[in-house]
N, C-alpha and C positions, 0 to 999 in steps of 0.2 A: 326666539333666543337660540344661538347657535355657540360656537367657538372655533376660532380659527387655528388651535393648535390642541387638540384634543389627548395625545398623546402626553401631553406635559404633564397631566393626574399622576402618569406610574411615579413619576419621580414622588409623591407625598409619603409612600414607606420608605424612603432613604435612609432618615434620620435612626429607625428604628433598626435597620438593618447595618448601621456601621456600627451602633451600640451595640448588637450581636456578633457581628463578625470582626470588630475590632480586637486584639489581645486588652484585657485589662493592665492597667499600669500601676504595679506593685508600689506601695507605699515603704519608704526607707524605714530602717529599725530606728528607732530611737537610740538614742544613749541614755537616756534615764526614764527609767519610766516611772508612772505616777498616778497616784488613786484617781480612776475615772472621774470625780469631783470635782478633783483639782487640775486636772489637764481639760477639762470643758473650757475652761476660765481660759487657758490661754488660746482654743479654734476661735480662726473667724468666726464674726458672728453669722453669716450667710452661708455658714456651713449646718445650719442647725436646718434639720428635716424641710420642715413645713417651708419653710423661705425659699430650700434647693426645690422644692417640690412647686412652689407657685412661680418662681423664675423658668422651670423647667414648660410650665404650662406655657408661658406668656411666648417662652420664645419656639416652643411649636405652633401658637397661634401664630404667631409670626409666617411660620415659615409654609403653613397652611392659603394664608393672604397671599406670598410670593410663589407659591406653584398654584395657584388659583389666576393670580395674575397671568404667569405662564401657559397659560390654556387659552388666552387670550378672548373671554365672554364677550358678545356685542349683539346686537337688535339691528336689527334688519327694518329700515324705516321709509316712507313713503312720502317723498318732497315735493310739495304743493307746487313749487315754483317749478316753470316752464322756460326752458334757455332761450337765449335768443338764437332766430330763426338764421339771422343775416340777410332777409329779405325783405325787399323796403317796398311797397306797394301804394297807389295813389288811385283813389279813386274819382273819377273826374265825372260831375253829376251833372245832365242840364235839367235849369230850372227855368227854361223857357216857360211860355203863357201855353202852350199847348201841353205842357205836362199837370194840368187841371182838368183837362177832360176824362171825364168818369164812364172810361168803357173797359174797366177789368172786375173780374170779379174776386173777391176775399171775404172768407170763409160766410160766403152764402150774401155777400152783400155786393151792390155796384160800386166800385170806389175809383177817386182820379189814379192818372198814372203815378203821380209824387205818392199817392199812402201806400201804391202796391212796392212801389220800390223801397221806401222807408221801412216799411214793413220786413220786405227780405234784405235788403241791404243791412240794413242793421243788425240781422241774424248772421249775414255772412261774415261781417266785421269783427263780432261777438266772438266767434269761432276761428280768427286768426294771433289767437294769443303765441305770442313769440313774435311776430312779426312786427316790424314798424308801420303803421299806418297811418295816411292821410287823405284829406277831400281837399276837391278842388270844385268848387260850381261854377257852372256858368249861365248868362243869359246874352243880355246884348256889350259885357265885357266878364272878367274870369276874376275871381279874387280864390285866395286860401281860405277856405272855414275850418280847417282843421290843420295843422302842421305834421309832420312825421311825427310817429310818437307810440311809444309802447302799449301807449296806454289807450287799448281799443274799448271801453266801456264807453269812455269819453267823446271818441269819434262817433261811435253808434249812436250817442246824446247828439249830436250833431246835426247826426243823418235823420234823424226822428224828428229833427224841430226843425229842419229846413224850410224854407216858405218859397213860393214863389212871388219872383217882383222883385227880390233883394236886390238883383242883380240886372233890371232889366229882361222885358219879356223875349227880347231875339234871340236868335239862335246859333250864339260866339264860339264853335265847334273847334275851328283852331287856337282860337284864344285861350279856351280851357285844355288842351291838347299841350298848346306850347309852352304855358304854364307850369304843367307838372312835367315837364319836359326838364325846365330850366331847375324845379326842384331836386330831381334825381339825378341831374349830371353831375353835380359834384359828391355826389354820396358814392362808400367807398363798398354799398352792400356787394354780397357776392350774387343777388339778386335784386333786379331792378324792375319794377312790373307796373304799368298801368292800365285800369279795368273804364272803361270809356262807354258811358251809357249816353245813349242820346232817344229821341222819339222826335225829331225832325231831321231839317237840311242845315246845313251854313248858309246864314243870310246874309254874314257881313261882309265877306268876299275879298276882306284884307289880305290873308292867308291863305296857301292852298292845304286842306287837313293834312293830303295825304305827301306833299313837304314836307309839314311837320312830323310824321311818320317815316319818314327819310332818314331825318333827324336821328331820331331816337334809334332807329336800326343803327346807323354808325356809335350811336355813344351806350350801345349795348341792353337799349331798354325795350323789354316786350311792351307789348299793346295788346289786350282784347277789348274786344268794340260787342257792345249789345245795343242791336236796334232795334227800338221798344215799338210799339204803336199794331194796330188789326191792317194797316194799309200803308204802302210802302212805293216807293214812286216807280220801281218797274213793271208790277202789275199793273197799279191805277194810279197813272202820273197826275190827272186831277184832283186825287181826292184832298181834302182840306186836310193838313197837318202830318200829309205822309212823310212816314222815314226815307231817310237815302239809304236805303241798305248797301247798296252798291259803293260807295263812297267807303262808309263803315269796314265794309269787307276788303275797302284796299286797298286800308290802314294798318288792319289787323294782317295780311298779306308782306305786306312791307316790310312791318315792324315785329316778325316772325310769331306773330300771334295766332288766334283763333276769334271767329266772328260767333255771333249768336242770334240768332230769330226769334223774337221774344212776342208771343201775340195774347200771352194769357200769363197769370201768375203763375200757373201752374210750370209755364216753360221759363219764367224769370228762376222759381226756386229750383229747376234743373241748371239752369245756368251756373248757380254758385255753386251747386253740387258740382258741376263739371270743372270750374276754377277749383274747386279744393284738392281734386283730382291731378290736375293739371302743374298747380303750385300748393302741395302735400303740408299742410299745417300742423307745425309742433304739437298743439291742445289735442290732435287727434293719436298722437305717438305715446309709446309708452312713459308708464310712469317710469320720473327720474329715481330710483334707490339707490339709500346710501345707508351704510355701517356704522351706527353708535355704541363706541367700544366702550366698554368697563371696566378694561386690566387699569386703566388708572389709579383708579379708586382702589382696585385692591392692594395695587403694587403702595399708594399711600401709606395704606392701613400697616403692610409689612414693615414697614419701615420708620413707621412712629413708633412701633413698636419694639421694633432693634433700638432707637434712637432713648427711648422711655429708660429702656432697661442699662444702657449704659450710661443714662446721665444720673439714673440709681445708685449704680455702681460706682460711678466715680464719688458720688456726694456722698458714700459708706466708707469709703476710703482714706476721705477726709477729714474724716472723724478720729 
């Protein structure tokens, strides 16, 4: 509890101080005077003691509420709610048949690439409250599993139950690319980001990715590309299910982004740390406070109370 006008207290001895320093105002002589008995009967009646004495209370209460007001009380309070960011992000997920193979480790167990990614995916999701976010999967063509949307608990639900096969087991790299491509061009955020996991190549060959990445550089959209998998086709061009990292990186190159080498969950959950970094999420920024005043209430209270005592006075008048 604070007060935005603290100084306003001195004024509550006012009222006592002009009743001090004011000249009293002499009462005229009569022309007749008359046994104190009989001159009671003609004073008003709200001149009698006890009456001037409780009107005199009600309307320093009064004026107690109005310099109380004046001091302006208010609470200092802490708003749950998170603005929005203006940044619209799309996360583009492949669910190729090689994202089943179970060579990562989580928390002490072997599991496929889809649970390590659902796993942190859906932590980093969790953690961009303010932002608008969406998925995008793909396999051997691309659909929306999730639309833009504030509401990232929901996305995460998404990303947690994804399967592989929905989509076809290939590996539609520009499909889902140009996809969230066509969703963000018309949005009017003042950021535009898509985060591009893959753990293979493009197999369909309809597209070239890094076209697609062309794209999106002209119509103002980042890309970063994470390419998942222990083997990758520059080292070991044979091995079954290698990433193209190379392609990945020149995507992310293009489309003024950042690429990622992801060979262990441990380097997926640096990843998002380093995206959170990179594109600074509101949930991690200060709490929003705001000021819940009180002069109203008092300033009320004042004023019923002037309001009481004159509609007193008039109804005594009428009499």
């Amino acid at each position: 509890m604070s007060f935005a006008a603290p100084w306003a207290a001195l004024l509550l001895p006012l009222p006592f101080l002009l009743y001090r320093l004011l000249p009293e105002t002499k009462e005229a002589a009569g022309a007749v005077v008359l046994p104190p008995a009989i001159a009671a009967a003609f004073l008003p009646r709200d001149t009698a003691p006890s009456r001037r004495h409780a009107r005199g209370i009600v309307l320093f209460m009064a004026w107690v509420a109005l310099v109380a007001a004046l001091t302006g009380p208010r609470e200092e309070r802490t708003l749950s709610v998170v603005p929005a960011s203006g940044r619209d992000i799309m996360l583009v997920l492949d669910l190729s048949g090689s994202m089943e193979r179970e060579d990562f480790d989580l928390d002490g167990a072997q599991v496929s690439r889809l649970a390590a990614v659902q796993s942190v995916g859906s932590r980093f999701v969790r953690g961009r409250a303010g932002d608008r976010v969406g998925l995008v999967v793909f396999g051997d063509r691309a659909y929306v599993a999730a639309a833009l949307t504030h509401d990232v608990t929901a996305v995460a639900q998404v990303i947690e139950t994804a399967q592989i096969g929905v989509s076809g087991k290939a590996t539609a790299i520009a499909d889902g690319l140009g996809l969230a491509i066509r969703r963000l061009r018309e949005r009017d955020a003042e950021s535009r980001v898509i985060v591009l996991l893959s753990d293979g190549q493009d197999t369909t060959g309809a597209v070239d990715p890094v076209a697609a990445a062309v794209t999106a550089e002209t119509l103002g959209v980042k890309i970063y590309t994470i390419a998942l998998g222990p083997a990758d086709l520059e080292t070991v061009p044979g091995a079954r299910d290698a990433v193209d990292s190379e392609t990945l990186r020149r995507i992310a190159h293009v489309a003024d982004g950042e690429t990622f080498r992801v060979r262990t969950t441990d380097d997926l959950m640096a990843v998002t740390d380093a995206i959170d970094r990179l594109e600074p999420s509101l949930a991690d920024a200060p709490p929003i406070r705001a000021w819940h005043n009180y002069w109203p209430w008092l300033a009320g209270v004042g004023f019923a109370l002037i309001a009481a005592l004159l509609a007193l006075q008039g109804r005594e008048a009428t009499k």
